[in-house]
N, C-alpha and C positions, 0 to 999 in steps of 0.2 A: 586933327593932330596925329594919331594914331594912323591914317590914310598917307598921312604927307612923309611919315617914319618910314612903313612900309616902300613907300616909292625911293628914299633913298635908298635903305637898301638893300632892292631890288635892282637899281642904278649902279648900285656900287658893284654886286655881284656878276654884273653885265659887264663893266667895265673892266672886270679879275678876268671872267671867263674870255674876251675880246683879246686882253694881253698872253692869254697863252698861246691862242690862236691857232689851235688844234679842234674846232668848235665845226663838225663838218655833222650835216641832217645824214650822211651815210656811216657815221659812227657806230660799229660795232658794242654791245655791251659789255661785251670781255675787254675790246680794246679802252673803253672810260672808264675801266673799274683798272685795269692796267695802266693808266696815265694816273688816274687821283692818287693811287699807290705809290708811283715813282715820283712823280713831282711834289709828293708830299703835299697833294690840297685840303684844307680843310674841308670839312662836311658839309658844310652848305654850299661851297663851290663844288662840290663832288653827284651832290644831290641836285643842283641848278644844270649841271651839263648833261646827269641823265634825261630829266626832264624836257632841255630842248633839244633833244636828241628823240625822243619820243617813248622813253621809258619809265615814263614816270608809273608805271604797275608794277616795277621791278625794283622801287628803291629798297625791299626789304632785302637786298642784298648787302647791304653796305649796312643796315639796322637790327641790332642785338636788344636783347630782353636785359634790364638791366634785372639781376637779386635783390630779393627784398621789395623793390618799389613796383617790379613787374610790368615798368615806364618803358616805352621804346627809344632808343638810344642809336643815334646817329655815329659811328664809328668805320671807317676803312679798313683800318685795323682792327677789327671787332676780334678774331679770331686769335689773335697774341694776348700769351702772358705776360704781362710784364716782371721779370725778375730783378731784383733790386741785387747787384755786387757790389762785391770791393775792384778795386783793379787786381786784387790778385785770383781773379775769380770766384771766391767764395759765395754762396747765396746769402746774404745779410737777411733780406728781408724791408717792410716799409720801416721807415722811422715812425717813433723814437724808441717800439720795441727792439726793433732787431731780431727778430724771433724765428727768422729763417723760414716762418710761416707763407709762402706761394699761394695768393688767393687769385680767383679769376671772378670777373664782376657780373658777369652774365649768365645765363641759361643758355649752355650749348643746344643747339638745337639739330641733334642727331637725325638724320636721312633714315627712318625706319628700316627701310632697304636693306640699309648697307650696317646694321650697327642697332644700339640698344635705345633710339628714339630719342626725344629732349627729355632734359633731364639736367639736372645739377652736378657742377664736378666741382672738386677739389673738396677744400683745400689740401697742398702738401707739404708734408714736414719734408725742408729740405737744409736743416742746421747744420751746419759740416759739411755741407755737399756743394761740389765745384760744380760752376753753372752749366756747365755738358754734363752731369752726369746727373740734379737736377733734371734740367728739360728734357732727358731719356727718359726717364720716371713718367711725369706729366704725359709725354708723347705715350707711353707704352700704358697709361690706365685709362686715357681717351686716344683710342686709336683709329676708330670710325670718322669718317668724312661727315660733314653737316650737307643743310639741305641745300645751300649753295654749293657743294663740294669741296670746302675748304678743312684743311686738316688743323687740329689745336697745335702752335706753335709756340715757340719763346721770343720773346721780345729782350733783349741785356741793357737794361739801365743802371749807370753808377750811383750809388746808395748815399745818402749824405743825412747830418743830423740838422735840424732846425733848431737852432736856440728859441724856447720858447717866451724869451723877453724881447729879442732885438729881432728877431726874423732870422738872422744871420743865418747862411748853410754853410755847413762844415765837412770836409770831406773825409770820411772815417774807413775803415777796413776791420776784417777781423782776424786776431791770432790764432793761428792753427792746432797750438798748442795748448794752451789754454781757453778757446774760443770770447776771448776779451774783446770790447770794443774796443779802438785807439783812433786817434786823430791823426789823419794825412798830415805830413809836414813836407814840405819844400823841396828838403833833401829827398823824401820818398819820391819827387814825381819826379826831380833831375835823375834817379835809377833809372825809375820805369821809364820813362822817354826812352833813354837810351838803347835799355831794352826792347819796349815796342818798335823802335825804330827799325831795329834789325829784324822785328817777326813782318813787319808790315813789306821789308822790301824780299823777304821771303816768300810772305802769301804773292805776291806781285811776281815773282818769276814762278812760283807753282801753278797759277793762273795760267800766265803763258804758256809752260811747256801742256798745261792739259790742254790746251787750245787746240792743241797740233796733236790732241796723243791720240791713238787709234784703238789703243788700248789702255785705256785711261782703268786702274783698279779703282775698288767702291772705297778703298782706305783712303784714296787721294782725295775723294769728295768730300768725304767723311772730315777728313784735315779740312780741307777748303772751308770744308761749312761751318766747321766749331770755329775755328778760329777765326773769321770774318765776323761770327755774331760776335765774338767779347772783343776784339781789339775795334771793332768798331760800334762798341756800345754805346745808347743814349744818343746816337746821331741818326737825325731823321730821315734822313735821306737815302741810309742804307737800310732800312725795314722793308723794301719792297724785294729785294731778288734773295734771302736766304731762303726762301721757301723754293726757288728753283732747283738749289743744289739737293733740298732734300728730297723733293719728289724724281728728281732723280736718281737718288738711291733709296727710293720707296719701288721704283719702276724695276731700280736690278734683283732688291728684292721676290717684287711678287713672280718674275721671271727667272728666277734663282741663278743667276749670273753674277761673276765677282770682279769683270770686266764690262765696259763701255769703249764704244768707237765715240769719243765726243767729237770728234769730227762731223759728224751725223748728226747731233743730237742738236735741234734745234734752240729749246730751250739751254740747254748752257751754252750756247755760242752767241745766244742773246745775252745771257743772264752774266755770262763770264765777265765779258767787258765792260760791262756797266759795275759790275761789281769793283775791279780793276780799277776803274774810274773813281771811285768814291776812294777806295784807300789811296788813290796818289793826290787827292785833293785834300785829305787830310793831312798826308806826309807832308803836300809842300806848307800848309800850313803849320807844321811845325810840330803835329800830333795833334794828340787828344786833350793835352794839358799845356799847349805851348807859352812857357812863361814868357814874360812882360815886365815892363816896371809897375812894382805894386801887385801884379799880381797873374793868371792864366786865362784863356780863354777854350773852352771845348766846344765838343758838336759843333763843330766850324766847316764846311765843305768849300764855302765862299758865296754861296747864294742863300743860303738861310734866312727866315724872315724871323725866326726864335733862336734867340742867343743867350748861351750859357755864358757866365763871368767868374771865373772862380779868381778871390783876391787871397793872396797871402796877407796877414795880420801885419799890418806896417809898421814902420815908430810906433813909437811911445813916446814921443817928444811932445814937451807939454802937457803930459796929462799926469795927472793926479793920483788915479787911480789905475795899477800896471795890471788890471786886468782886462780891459777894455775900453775906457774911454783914449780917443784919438784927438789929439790937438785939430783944431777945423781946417786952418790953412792944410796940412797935411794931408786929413782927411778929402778935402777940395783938390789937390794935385792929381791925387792917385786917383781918384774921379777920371779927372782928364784924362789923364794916361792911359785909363782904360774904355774912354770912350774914341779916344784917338787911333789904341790899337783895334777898338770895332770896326770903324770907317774903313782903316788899312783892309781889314779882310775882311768883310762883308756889306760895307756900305753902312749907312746911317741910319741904326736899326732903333723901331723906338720898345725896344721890350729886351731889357734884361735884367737876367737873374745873377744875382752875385751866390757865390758859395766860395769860402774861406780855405784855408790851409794853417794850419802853425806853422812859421818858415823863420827861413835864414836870410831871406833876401835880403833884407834890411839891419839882420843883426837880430832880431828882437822876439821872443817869444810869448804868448800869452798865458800867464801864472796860469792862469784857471784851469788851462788845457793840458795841464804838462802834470802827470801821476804826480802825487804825495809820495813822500818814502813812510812816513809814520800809517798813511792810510794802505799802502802795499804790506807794507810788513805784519798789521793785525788781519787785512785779508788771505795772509800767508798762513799766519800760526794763532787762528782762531780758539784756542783751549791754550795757549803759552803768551801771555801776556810780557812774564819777563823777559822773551824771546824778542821782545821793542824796546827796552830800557831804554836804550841809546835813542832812539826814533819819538819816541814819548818826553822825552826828560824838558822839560820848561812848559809843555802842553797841561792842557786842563780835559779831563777826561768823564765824560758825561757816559754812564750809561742807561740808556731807555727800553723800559719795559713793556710789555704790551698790557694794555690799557683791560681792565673786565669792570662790568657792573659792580662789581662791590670796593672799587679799590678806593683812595679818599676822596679821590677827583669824579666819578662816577658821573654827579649831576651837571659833571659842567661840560658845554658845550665848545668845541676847540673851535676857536674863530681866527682862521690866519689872516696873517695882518703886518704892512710892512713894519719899516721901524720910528716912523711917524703916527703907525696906529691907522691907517686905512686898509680898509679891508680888501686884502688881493681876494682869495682862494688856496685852491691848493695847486702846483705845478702836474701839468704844463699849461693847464689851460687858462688860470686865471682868472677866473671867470666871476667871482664875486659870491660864488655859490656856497652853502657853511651846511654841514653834515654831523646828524646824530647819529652815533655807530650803534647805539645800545636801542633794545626796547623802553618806554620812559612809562615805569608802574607805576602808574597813575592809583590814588586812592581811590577805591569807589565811595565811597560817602561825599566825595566831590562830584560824583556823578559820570566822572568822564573814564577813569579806567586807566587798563594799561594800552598801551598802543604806538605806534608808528609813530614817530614825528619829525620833522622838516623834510627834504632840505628849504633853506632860506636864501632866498639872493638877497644879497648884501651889497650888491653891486655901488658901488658909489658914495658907500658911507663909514661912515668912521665906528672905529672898535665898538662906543659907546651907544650909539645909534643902531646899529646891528643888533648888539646885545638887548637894548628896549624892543627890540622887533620880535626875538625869539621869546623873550621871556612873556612878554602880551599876547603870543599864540599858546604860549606853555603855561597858563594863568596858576593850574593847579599844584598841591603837592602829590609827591609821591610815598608810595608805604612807608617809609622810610620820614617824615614829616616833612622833606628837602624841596625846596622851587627848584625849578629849572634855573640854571647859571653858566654863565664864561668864562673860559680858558681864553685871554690871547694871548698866542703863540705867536712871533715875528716868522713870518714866512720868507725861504730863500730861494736863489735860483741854485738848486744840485747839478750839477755836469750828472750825467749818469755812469759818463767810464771815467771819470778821472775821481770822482766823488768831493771837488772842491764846495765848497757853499759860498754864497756870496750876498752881500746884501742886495735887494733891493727895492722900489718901490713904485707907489699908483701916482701919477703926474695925472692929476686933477684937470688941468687945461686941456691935455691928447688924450685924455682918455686911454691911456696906454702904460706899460709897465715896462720901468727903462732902470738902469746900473745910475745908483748914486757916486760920487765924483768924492776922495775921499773930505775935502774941502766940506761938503755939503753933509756930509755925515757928522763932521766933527763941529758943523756951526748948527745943526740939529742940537747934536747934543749938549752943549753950550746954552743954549736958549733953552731946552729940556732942565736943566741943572737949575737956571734959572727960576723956571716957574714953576717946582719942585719945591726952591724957598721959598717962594712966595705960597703956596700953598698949603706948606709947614706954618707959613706966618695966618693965616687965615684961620689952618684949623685950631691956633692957638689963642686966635680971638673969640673964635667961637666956644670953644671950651670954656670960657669963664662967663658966655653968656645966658643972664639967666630969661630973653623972649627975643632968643635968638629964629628970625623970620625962618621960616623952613622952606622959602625959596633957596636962601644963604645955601641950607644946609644941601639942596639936592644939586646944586651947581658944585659942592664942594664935594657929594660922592662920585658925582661926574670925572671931574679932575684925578681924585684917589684911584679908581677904576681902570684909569687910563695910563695914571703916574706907575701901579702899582703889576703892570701887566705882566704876566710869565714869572713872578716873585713866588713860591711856593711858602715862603714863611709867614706871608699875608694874603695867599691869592681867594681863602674864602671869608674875608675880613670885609670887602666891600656889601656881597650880598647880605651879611649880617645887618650891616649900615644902612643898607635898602630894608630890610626888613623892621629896623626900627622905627625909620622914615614911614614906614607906612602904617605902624601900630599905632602913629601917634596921629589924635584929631585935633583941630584948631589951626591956626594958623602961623603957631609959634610953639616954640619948645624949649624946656628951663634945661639947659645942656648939663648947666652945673649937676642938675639931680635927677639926669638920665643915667642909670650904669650902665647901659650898652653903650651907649656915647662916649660915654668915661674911660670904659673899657678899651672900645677899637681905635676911639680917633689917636690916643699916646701911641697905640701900636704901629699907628700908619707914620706918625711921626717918626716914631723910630727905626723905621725901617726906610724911608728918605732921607733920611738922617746918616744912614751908615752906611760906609763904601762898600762896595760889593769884594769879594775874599776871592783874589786874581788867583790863588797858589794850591789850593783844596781841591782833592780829585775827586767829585761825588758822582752819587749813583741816585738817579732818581725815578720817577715812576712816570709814563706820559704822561700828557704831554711834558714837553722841554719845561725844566728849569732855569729862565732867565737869569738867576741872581747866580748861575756855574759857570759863567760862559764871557766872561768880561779879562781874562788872558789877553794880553796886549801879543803873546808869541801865538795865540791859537787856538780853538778849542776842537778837541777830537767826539764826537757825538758816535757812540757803539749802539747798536741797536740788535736786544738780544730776541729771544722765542721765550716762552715760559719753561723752558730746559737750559737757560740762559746760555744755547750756542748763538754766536753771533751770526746776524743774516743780514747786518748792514753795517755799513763805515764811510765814516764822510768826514769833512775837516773843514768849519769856519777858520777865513783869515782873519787876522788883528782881532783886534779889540772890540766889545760888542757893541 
């Protein structure tokens, strides 16, 4: 099997390299490292043409050391950074920090010769820094040639954020003033078009006239080269010739000359017109963001085999929920439409990525994506609260403090969870995994001590099923005489710049965590209400009973556990109820003349019992307080320091 894999493809590789048809036994190794570059081959076709060319002792030219794994790593463009912008050239950085932080993945591997040997470079802080004045940085603390002679360079790719529930990419920028994230809208990319439009047929007659110049100055290259890398950024087909312009104004340099005859000059008379060639194949394409119905398509030159999709946020017709869910037929058009305008300009491509916009195209914005005024304005006047009167007034204002071993909540374990009660994680990743922040001092007369403990995957299970997981690895008590116990806390999806919160949940069937529909929320909660009363009516049976089965009773702390979740007025009422359950031996329990029984279970009634207080602005201690947060206008969630300046602001919509 394994034999028969290999042969395909092996066949298949044969078949790539056949179609180019540049596959000659007289192929020079500069010239196949110079085709895999411009034709944009991947590395295995790039490595097959060495090979039948008869280089195969030479593939470590195209092969970088990756960091950390110290694995070798097949790359053409080994030698580029990849810097992540906005279109107004800013350095963002990778998503979802944004951190401006410039990392390179490899071990440069410096020409002793010429330079300070292999060795590790970066990372660089380039926050605030437009991506030419970035890659000057990078280029000027690795300035040495490696053992292939290649100089470290920039790569400009457009920055975009990944919704961590739906995949969706979004296209973001940052404010220069503020250094804010913000979400691309519609209206931004009909500017920039227009814009770029006029710098692209700019670069396109500066090309020209240096074509012809005799005395070409190093500013013109200099312009040439900045501005070819960003206005043609994230498109793969121009990464092969910026390296020409620069080394030749590496060349005027080391000759301290501040003029060129490019007439002469081999390399740009090459480099120029190919260059030339990719910005007018972009232009006629319409740019870099040429909208469509539904939505834009980039990195487009017209022969591309990797296509980018960026859709604008369509209707809202038919949905439920104005955050993100999209009616299907809808959703099904704009499909089409954007695989129609594929076919138009690249042919029938089977690999795309969509990335988003908040637009206008259709009228319609996505709530999520679009700032809060109440959450601006407490990020404004962080110490002047009265300072939001106006921006607060019908909100419910939660403030969260940070969490320390001795506060009341101490032993319990935060388990986030959606609002069904399955166990997400914590964003972005989701991952089912649940974390002790504190050390857990353990008694010694139990033997085990103080110590480390979890994390736990929880992946796949519900609040209550989690919770029996940590507590049977946490057997013991602590100094303090306390079991190990849980916090669930409803976990949401936060936008990171807009600071919305939103519900949502674990879909059992996909394995996946997707935005409930508001329908689906409120027949939740419906059916919740329900079995709530009944609940109420069970614990009221068993109250008056006196051998009452003590299976009853653990299926009935079960429920309360679950019923009673993020309540602060009862949230340490269940472990008590475990704790009685388990004082007691036999197989039945006279309820009537247990008092801890007596005790918790009226409590637990009555706090299923009573509606939760929509109009009270409390302040509570981590984890959230479920029973603050049920404002049908909103709930604002402040998150202070132990100097109680705020270092967080976010805003659940409706009602909880």
């Amino acid at each position: 099997m394994r034999l028969g894999t290999f042969l395909v493809g092996s066949l298949t590789l044969l078949v790539t390299l056949l179609q180019i048809g540049k596959v000659r036994a007289s192929e020079s190794l500069e010239a196949i490292l110079q085709q895999c570059e411009e034709e944009n081959l991947t590395p295995e076709v790039c490595k097959t043409l060495m090979v039948t060319n008869g280089y195969s002792a030479n593939i470590t030219v195209v092969t970088a050391v990756k960091q950390g794994t110290h694995k070798d790593v097949t790359d053409v463009f080994y030698y580029q950074v990849d810097l992540y912008v906005d279109y107004h050239g800013y350095v963002l950085g990778p998503q979802p920090d944004f951190t401006g932080v410039v990392s390179f993945p490899y071990i440069w591997q410096g020409d002793p010769a010429r330079g300070k040997g292999t060795r590790r470079v970066g990372p660089w802080d380039c926050k605030g820094l437009s991506d030419v004045r970035c890659c000057a940085m990078i280029e000027s603390d690795v300035w040495d040639q490696d053992i292939n002679g290649n100089n470290l360079a920039c790569r400009m790719e457009e920055a975009f954020y990944i919704d961590p529930v739906t995949k969706e990419q979004f296209g973001v920028y940052v404010n220069p003033v503020d250094m804010s994230i913000n979400y691309l809208t519609a209206d931004d990319l009909t500017a920039l078009e227009e814009r770029e439009s006029s710098i692209r047929q700019d670069l396109i007659s500066l090309i020209d006239s240096t074509l012809v110049n005799k005395n070409c100055p190093k500013a013109t290259l200099q312009s040439i080269h900045a501005t070819f890398l960003h206005s043609m950024r994230g498109v793969p087909q121009a990464r092969a010739y910026p390296k020409y312009t620069k080394n030749a104004i590496r060349s005027m340099n080391r000759a301290g000359i501040i003029v060129v005859d490019a007439t002469q000059d081999p390399d740009l008379q090459y480099a120029l017109p190919l260059m030339k060639g990719v910005i007018e194949k972009v232009d006629k394409n319409g740019g870099l963001h040429p909208l469509g119905e539904g939505g834009y398509i980039v990195q487009q030159v017209g022969d591309s085999s990797t296509v980018s999709t960026v859709k604008v946020i369509g209707t809202l017709r038919g949905s439920l929920d104005l955050t993100r869910v999209v009616d299907a037929a809808v959703l099904l058009e704009e499909r089409r439409n954007v695989v129609e305008i594929l076919r138009e300009r690249v042919g029938d491509s089977s690999t795309v990525s969509t990335v988003k916009v908040i637009g206008t195209l259709r009228g319609s914005l996505d709530l999520t994506r679009v700032v809060d005024a109440a959450v601006l304005c407490l990020t404004e006047n962080p110490r002047d609260l009265s300072a939001c009167a106006d921006e607060l007034e019908g909100l419910t204002v939660i403030t969260v403090h940070p969490r320390s071993p001795d506060d009341p909540f101490y032993n319990q374990v935060v388990v986030p969870v959606d609002y069904r009660g399955s166990v997400l994680g914590a964003q972005p990743a989701y991952d089912g995994r649940v974390f002790y922040r504190f050390e857990w001092r353990g008694n010694a007369a139990d033997g085990l001590g103080a110590r480390h403990i979890g994390p736990w995957n929880c992946k796949d299970m519900s609040d209550v099923e989690c919770c029996d997981l940590i507590q049977a690895s946490v057997p013991d008590r602590d100094t303090k005489g306390n079991y190990i116990d849980c916090w669930f806390e409803e976990s949401f999806y936060k936008d990171p710049f807009t600071k919305k919160m939103v519900k949502i949940f674990y879909n059992e069937a996909s394995k996946t965590v997707s935005y409930p529909s508001t329908e689906e929320v409120e027949a939740f909660q419906a059916q919740e209400a329900a079995n709530n009363a009944q609940l109420v009516k069970d614990i009221d049976t068993a109250l008056h009973m006196t051998a009452c089965p003590k299976q009853l009773l653990w299926a009935i702390y079960t429920k309360i556990r679950h019923a009673v979740r993020g309540n602060a007025s009862v949230q340490k009422d269940p472990q008590k109820i475990r704790d009685a359950l388990l004082s007691q031996t036999g197989t039945t329990i006279d309820v009537t003349q247990n008092v801890y029984l007596q005790t918790l279970l009226p409590k637990i009634v009555s706090a299923l019992s009573s509606p939760l207080d929509p109009t009270i602005v409390s302040v509570s201690s981590s984890p959230l307080d479920r029973s603050s947060t049920s404002n049908g206008n909103g709930t604002i969630v402040v998150v202070v320091d132990e100097n109680d300046n705020i270092i967080d602001v976010s805003r659940r919509q409706g009602s909880g």
